[in-house]
C-alpha positions, 0 to 999 in steps of 0.5 A, a space after each residue: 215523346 214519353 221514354 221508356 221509364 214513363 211509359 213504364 211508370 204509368 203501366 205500373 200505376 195503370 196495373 195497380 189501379 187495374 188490380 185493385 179499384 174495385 177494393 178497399 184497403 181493409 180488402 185483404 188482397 189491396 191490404 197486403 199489397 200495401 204492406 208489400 208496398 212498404 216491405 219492398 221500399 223499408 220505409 215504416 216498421 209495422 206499417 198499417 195501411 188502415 190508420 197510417 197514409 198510404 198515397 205517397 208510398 204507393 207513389 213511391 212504390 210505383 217509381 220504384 217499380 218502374 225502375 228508378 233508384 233512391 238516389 234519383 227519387 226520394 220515397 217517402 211516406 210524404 209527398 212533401 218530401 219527395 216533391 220538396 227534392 224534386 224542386 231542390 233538383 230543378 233550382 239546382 238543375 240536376 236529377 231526373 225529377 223536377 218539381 215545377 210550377 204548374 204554370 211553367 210546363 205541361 204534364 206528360 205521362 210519366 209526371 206526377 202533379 202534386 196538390 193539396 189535401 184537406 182544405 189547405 191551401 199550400 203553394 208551389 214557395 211553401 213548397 220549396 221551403 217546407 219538407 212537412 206539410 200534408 199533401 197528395 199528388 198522382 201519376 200521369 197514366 194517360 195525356 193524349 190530346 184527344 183527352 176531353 169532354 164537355 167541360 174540356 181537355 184533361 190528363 188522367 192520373 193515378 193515385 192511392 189511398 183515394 177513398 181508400 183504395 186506388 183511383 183515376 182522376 182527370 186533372 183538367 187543362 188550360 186552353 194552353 194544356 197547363 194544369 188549371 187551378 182549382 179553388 178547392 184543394 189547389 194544386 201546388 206542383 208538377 214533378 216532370 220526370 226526364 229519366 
């Protein structure tokens, strides 16, 4: 059963994809929210969502606007950094994210799966010991388990700065309902959030 929070952050990341799908970040109402993004977290001075990465921040922004604070997520422009706490959060078994195995547990609303980007082939250890390396991750925003079609079952995500704008992707699923590997772009995490 999803809490509150996780209900709350897949409705923010599902009213962000809602508002701006069908736009580009050069489109100026996705432009300026993207700015607001960055205005609202401070993380970049002069941020410039045309020629600066965006999918962390918006990430970032969507936690934070479902509530959770900087001392339970580390926004950031990098998901390296956010997962790479999280992982930090599950080996010392405290914080309310917690980066996992995607082998270990079975994404839920409200989680974030973490993957690669641009052919690398980092992996879950990499992870663990490395705060910089290039990435991309997504929200959660629908895993009911009626989720399928024929290539089998599947759990929608949300990201940002997918081809430039904002999209849904579905992460397919084991028979087990775990994360299924993937040659291109593996997947690395899988950020439980228990807030």
């Amino acid at each position: 059963m999803p809490t509150p929070f996780a209900k709350q952050l897949a409705a923010v990341a599902q009213a962000q994809f809602d508002l701006f799908h069908r736009m580009n970040e050069s489109d100026p109402e996705l432009f300026k929210a993207i700015k607001k993004w960055n205005r609202d977290l401070k993380l970049a001075d002069d941020f410039d969502p045309i020629r600066q990465a965006w999918s962390a921040l918006f990430v970032s922004w969507c936690v934070s606007a479902a509530g959770a604070t900087k001392d339970e997520f580390k926004f950031s422009l990098a998901h390296s950094q956010f997962v790479h706490q999280a992982i930090k959060n599950a080996d010392s078994n405290t914080g309310v994210f917690r980066g996992v195995p995607i082998n270990r547990a079975t994404p839920q609303l409200g989680d974030i799966i973490h993957n690669n980007r641009g052919g690398a082939t980092f992996n879950f250890e990499f992870a663990r010991t490395h705060r910089s390396y290039k990435s991309h991750s997504a929200i959660v925003v629908d895993d009911r388990p009626e989720l399928s079609d024929e290539s089998g079952r599947f759990v929608l995500v949300i990201g940002g700065n997918e081809g430039d704008s904002v999209r849904a992707t579905k992460v397919r699923l084991t028979a087990a309902g775990l994360i299924k590997q993937r040659a291109a772009n593996p997947f690395i995490s899988l950020v439980k959030n228990l807030k």
